[in-house]
N, C-alpha and C positions, 0 to 999 in steps of 0.2 A: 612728075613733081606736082603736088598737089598745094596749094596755098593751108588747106586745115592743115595736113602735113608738118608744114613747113612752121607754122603756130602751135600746134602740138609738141613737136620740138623743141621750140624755142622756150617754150612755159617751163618745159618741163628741167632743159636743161636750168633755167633761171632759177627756177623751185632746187634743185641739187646743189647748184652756191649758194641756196640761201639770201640770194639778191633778189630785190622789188626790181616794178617793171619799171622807175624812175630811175635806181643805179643804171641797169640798161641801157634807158634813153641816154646817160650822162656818156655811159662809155663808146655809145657808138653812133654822137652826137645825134639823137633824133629826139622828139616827144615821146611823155611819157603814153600822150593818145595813140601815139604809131606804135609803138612795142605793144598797146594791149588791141591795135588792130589786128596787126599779123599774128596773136594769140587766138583773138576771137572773132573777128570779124573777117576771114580768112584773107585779108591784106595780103600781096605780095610784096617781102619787102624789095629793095632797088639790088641787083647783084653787087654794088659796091656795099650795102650795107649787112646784104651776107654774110661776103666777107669778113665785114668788119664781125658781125656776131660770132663766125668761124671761130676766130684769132680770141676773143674775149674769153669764147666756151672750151677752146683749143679742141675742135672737131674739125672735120673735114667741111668742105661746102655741100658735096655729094649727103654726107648723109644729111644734111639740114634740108638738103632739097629731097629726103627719099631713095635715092640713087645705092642705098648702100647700109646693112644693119650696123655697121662697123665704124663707131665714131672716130676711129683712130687708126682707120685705113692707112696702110705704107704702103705709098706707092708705088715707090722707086724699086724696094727689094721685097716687096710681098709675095711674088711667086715664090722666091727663092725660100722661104719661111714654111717651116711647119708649125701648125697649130700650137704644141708646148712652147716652141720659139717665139710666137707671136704674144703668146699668154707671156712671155717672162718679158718681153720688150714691155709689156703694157703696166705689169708690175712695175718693172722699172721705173718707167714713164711715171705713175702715180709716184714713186717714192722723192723723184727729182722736186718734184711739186710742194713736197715739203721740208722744212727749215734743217737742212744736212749740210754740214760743215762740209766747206770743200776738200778739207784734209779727210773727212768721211766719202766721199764721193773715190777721189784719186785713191784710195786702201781698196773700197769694193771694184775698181777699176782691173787696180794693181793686182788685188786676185782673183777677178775672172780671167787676167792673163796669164798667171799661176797655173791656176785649173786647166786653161788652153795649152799650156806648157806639157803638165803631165799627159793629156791626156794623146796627142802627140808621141812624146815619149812613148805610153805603150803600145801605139800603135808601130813603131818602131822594130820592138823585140818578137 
């Protein structure tokens, strides 16, 4: 873990929403002087405020710290995952993010279940 690292990141993810380094500070109650230290002045931020950046940017802490290219590491069932699996979680993932009606959500649900259904099925005959 390298603190430019860890400020390289941070910028960068900030720059990708479109947020100043004062929304920042606002969201994960700091200065706006401490968000543009740990950008440029290689600051370490505090691991509660990590955290807190983690949860803002919805990344892992591993990759904010370096630890990891994959901002959207799954932990729990990542081995279990192949590569097009993990591509289509991440898909996902972006699509939840944006303004989809729950009754749109529970349809694309209802027919990945569908699809899991046939595809079952032919394994069957």
């Amino acid at each position: 873990m390298t603190a430019t690292l860890i400020g390289e990141r941070i910028k960068q993810l900030r720059e990708k929403k479109k947020m100043t380094q004062n929304d920042v500070a606002i969201a994960v109650d700091k200065s706006r002087s401490d968000i543009a230290a740990y950008e440029t002045k290689g600051t370490v931020p505090h691991i509660e405020t990590i955290a807190k950046l983690a949860d803002l940017f919805h990344v892992s802490i591993d990759y904010l710290a370096g630890r990891t290219e994959d901002p959207y590491q799954l932990y729990s069932i990542d081995e279990e995952l192949t590569p097009e699996q993990k591509q289509v979680i991440y898909r996902l993932s972006d699509l939840l993010k944006e303004d989809l009606r729950c009754e749109d959500l529970k349809s694309a649900v209802d027919f990945l279940g569908f699809l899991s259904q046939q595809n079952m099925n032919r394994k069957k005959i």
